[in-house]
C-alpha positions in Angstrom: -1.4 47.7 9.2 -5.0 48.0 10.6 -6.0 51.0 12.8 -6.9 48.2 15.2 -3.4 47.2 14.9 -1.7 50.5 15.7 -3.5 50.9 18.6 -2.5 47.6 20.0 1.1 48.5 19.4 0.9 51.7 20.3 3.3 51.6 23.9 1.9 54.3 25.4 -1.4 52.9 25.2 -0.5 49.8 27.4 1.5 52.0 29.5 -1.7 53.9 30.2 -3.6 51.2 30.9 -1.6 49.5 33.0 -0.8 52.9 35.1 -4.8 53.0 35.3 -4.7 49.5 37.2 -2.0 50.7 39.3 -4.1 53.6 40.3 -7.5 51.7 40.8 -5.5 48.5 43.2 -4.1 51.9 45.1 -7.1 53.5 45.6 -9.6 50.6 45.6 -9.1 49.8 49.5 -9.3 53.3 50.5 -12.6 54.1 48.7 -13.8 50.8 50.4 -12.9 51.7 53.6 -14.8 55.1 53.3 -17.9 53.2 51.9 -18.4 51.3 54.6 -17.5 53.9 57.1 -20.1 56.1 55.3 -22.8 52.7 55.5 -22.1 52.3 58.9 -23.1 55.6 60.1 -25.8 55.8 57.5 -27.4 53.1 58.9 -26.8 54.3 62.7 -25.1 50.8 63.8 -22.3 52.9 65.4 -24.8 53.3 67.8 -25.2 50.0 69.0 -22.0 50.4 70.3 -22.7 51.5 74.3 -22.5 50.2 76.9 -26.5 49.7 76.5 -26.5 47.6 74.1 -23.8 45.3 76.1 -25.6 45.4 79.5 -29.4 44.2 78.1 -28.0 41.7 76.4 -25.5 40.7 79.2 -26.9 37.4 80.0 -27.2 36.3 77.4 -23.9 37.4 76.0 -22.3 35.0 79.2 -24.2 32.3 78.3 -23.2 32.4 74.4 -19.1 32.9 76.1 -19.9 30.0 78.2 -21.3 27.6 74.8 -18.6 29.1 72.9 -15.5 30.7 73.9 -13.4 30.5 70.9 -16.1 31.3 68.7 -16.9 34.5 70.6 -13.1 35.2 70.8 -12.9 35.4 67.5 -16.3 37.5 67.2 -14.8 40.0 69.3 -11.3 40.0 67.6 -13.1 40.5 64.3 -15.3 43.4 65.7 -12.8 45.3 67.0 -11.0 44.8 64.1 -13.8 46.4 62.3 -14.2 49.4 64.7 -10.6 50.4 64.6 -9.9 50.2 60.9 -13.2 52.2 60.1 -12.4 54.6 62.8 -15.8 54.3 64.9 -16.4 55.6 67.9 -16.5 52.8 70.8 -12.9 51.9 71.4 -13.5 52.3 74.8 -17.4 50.8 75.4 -15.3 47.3 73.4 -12.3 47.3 75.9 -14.5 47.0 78.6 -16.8 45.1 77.4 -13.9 42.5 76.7 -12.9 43.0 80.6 -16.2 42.8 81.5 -17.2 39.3 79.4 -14.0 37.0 79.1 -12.3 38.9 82.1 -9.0 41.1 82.1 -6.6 38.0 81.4 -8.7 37.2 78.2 -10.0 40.6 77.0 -6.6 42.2 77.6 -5.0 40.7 75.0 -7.9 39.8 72.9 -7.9 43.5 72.2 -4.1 44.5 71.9 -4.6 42.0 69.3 -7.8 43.1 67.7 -7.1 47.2 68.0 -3.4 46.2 66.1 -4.7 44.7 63.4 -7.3 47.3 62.4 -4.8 50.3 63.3 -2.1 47.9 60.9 -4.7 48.1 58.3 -5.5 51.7 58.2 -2.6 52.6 58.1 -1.6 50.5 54.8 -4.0 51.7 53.4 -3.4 55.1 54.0 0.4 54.5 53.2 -0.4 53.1 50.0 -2.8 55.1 48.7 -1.8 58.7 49.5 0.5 59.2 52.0 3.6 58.6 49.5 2.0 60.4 46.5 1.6 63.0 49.6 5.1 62.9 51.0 6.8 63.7 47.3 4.3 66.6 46.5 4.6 68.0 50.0 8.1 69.6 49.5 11.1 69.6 51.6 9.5 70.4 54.9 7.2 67.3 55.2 10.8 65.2 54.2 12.6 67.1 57.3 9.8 66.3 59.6 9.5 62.7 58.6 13.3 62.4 58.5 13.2 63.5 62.3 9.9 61.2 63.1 11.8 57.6 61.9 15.0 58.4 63.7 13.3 58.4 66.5 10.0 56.5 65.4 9.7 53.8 68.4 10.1 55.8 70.9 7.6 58.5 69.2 5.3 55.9 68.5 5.4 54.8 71.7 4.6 57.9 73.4 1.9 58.7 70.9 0.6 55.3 71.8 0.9 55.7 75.9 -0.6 59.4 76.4 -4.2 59.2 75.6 -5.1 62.5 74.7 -4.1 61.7 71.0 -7.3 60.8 69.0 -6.4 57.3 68.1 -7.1 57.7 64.2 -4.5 60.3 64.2 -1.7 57.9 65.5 -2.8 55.5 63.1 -3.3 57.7 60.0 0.1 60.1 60.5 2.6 58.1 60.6 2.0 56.6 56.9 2.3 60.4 56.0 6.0 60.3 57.8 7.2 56.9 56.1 7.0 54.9 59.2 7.9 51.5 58.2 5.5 49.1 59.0 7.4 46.7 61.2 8.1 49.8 63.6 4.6 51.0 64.0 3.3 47.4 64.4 5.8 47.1 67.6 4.8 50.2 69.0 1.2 49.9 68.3 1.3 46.9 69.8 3.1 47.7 72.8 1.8 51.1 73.5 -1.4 49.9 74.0 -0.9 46.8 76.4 -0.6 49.5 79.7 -4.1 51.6 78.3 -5.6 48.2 77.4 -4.5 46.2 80.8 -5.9 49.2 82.6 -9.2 49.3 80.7 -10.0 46.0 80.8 -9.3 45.3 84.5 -12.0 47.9 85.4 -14.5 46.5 82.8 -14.3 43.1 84.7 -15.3 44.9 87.9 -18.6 46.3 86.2 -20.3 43.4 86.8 -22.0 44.0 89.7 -22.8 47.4 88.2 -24.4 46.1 84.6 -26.4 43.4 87.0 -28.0 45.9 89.1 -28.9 48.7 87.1 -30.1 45.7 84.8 -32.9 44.9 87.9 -33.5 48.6 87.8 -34.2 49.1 84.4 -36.4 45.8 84.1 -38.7 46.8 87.2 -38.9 50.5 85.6 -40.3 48.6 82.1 -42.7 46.6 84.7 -43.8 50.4 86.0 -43.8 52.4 82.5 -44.8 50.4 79.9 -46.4 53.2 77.9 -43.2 55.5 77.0 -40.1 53.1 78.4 -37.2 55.1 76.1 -38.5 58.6 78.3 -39.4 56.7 81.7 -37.1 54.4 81.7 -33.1 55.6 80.3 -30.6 52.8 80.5 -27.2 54.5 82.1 -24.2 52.9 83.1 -21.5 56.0 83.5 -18.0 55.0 82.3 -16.5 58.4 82.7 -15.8 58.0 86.1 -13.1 55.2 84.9 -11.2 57.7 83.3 -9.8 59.4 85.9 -7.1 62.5 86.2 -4.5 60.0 87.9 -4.7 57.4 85.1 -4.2 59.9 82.3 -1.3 61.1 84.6 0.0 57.4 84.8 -0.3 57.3 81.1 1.7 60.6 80.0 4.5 59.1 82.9 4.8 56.2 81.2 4.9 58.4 77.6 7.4 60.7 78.8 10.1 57.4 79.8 9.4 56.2 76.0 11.3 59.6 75.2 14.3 59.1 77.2 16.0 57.6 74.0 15.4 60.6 72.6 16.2 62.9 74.9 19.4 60.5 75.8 20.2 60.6 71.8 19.9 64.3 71.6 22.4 65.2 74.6 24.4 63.3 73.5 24.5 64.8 70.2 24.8 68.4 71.5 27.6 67.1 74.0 29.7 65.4 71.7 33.5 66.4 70.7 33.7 68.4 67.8 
């Protein structure tokens, strides 16, 4: 037998090669995603994601939704898409720009739709690639918190989801480290968002008014100070003030009723007959 011939029937060999594979489809879409998270910012689109970028090129935006409102449906869809499973900032400027350009009734779910999809895909691809290499070399610990997390995952979920002082990578990122299963954090994802979402995109379709005027502003400003417009001229809307004390309040409300399962579960288990 040839030397060739050994090494083709050498088992370990194949098994080597075929672990190798395993490895690079595991790791493939991760090391994509962080390509094109790294392009992104290298290039600096991230910052064409304002609220300045959406109010100079408001009319026109209309009268492309007006043409084409399935086609821009889908544009949006896909760009949130995009947003969420690279983890850009911008979240917010897109959920009212999709109240603010198909209205609250459109946007709204528009985006429960989009940001569900990217946060599904990040966290697949977190899930697949490390996060259960991660949960067997993490030791017993990591298993007892994940075996608390999914016995209660929904209503976790859900609260993660509601309060919005959780950076909204996190969410999506730990609970493929806890073994979430994927039908449970699509339902909560999907859910937990609607009341954030709803709110966000009925106050985008009240800006308006607001885009349209400081729009006049900025435009007679150019007319005045054509020399050095980025200086004389700044382009502000301020979207802070949508984000007020009382709705964070509403938000951790509706959070805290998500864990009355939990709570429920727990009393009953400390209250039960021995």
């Amino acid at each position: 037998m040839t030397r060739m011939e050994v090494r083709q029937a050498n088992p370990n060999d194949a098994t080597r090669t075929e672990g190798g594979r395993s490895r690079l489809r595991r790791w493939l879409p991760l090391f994509l995603i962080v390509a094109l998270t790294a392009l992104v910012f290298a290039m600096g689109w991230q910052k064409y994601l304002s609220f300045k970028t959406i109010g100079l090129n408001y009319d026109a935006l209309k009268a492309l939704i007006a043409d084409h409102l399935i086609a821009a449906l889908v544009l949006y869809v896909g760009i949130y898409i995009v947003i969420v499973a690279l983890s850009l900032p911008g979240a917010l400027v897109m959920t009212l720009t999709g109240g603010l350009l198909f209205g609250w009734m459109i946007g709204a779910p528009a985006t429960v739709i989009g940001a569900t999809v990217g946060a599904t895909i990040i966290f697949l691809i977190a899930k697949t690639s490390f996060g259960e290499a991660l949960a067997e070399k993490a030791g017993p610990w990591l298993s007892k918190i994940a075996d608390g997390f999914k016995e209660n995952a929904l209503s976790y979920l859900l609260f993660l989801r509601l309060v919005p002082v959780f950076p909204f990578f996190v969410v999506n990122l730990a609970p493929a480290l806890l073994g979430v299963p994927l039908r449970t954090y699509v339902i909560a994802t999907f859910f937990g968002i609607m009341p954030g979402t709803l709110a966000y995109s009925v106050a985008g379709s009240g800006l308006g008014s607001v885009v349209e005027a400081q729009n006049t502003i900025h435009k007679a400003c150019l007319a005045g100070n054509p020399a050095n417009p980025e200086v004389a001229c700044p382009y502000s809307i301020d979207t802070s003030a949508l984000v007020t004390g009382e709705l964070i309040f509403a938000f951790v409300l509706l959070g805290l009723v998500a864990l009355i399962p939990v709570a429920i579960k727990k009393w009953r288990s400390l209250h039960a007959n021995p």
